[in-house]
C-alpha positions as CSV (number, residue, x, y, z in Angstrom):
1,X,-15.5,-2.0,3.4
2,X,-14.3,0.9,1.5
3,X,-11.0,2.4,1.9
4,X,-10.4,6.7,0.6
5,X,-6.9,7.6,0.0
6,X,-6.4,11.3,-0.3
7,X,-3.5,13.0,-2.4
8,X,-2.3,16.1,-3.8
9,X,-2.3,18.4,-1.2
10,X,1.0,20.5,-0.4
11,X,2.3,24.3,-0.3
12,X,0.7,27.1,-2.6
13,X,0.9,30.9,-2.9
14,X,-2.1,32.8,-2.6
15,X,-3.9,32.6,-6.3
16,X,-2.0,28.9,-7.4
17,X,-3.9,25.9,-8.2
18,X,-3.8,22.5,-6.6
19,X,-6.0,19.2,-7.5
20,X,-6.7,16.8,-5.0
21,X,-7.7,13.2,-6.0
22,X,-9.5,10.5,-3.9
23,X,-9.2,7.2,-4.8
24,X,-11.8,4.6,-3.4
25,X,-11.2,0.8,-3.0
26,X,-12.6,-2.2,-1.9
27,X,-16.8,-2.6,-2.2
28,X,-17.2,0.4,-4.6
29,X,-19.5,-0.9,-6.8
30,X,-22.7,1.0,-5.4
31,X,-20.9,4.3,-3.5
32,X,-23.0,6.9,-4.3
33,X,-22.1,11.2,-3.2
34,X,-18.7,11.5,-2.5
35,X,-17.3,14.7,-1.6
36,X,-14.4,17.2,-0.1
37,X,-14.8,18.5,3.2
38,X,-12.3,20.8,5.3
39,X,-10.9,21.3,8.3
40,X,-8.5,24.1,10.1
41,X,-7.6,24.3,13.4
42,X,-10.0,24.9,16.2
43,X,-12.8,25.0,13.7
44,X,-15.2,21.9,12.4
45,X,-15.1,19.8,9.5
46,X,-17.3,22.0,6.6
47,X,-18.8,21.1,3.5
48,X,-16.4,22.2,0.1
49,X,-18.3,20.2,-2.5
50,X,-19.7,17.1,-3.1
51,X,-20.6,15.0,-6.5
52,X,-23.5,12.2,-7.0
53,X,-22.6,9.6,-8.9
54,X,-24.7,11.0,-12.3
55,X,-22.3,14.1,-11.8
56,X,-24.9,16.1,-9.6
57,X,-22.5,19.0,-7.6
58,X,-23.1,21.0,-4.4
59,X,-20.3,23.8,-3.6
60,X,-20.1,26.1,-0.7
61,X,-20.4,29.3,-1.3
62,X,-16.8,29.9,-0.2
63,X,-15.5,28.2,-3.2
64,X,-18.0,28.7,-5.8
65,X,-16.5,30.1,-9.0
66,X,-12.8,28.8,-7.5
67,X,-13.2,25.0,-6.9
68,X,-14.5,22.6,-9.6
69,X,-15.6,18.6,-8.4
70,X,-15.8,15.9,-10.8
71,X,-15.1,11.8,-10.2
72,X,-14.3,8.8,-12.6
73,X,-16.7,6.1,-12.1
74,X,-14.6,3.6,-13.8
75,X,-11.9,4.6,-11.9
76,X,-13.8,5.1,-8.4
77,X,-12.2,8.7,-8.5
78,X,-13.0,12.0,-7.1
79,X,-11.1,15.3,-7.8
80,X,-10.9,18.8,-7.0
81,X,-9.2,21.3,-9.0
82,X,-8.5,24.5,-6.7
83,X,-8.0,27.7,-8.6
84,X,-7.4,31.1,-7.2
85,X,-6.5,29.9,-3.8
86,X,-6.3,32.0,-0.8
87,X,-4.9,31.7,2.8
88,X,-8.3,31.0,4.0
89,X,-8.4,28.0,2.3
90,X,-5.5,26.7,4.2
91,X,-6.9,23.5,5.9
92,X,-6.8,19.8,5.8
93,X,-9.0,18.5,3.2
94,X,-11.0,15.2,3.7
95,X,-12.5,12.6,1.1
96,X,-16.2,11.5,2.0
97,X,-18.0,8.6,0.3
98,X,-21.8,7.6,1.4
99,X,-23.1,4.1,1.0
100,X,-26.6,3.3,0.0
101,X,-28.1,0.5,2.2
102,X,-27.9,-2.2,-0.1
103,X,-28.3,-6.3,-0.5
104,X,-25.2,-8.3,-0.8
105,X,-24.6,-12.5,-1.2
106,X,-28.5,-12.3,0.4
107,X,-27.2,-9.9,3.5
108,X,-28.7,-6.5,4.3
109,X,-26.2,-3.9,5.2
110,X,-27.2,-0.6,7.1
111,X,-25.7,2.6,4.8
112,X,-22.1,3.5,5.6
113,X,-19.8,6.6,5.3
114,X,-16.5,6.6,4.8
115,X,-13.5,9.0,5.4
116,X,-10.2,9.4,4.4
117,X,-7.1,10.5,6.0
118,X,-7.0,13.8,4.3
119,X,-4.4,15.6,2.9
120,X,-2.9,19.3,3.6
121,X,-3.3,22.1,1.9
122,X,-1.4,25.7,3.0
123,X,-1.9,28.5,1.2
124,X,0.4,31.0,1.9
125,X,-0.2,34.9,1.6
């Protein structure tokens, strides 16, 4: 099991900076991609960025230039430094990890995904 815990969300004026950590526990010894996604009311969770574990990035477009991901492997750590924020980027902001399937103790266990609770950001105009 792996558990995401999601902080550094809050209040902002249009063009401030926030940066959100994840912090993943439990069996993170093989967690590969991890990532930020978003969510605002009445719309669906989207892609912001994701990060493979050798430091390969994917942004959408909506943030390239403005959002930067990186992680700590030795810390099991994601980030996301937020520059230049507007009001559209108001939304919650969920932390994804993927799971490889993987051997453990002589078990097979199918790939997993995991979620955290996510965290808040408003951007106000």
């Amino acid at each position: 099991q792996v558990q995401l815990v999601e902080s550094g969300g809050g209040l902002v004026q249009a063009g401030g900076s926030l940066r959100l950590s994840c912090v993943a526990s439990g069996s993170v010894s093989d967690l590969g991609t991890m990532g930020w996604y978003r969510q605002a009311p009445g719309n669906g969770r989207e892609l912001v960025a994701t990060i493979s574990y050798g430091g390969m990035t994917d942004y959408a477009n909506s943030v390239k230039g403005r959002f930067t991901i990186s992680r700590d492997n030795a810390k099991s750590t994601i980030f996301l430094q937020m520059n230049s924020l507007q009001p559209e980027d108001t939304a919650a902001y969920y932390c994804n990890a993927r799971q490889p399937p993987r051997w453990d103790s002589g078990s097979y266990y199918d790939p997993s995904e995991y979620w955290g609770q996510g965290t808040q950001v408003t951007v106000s105009s």
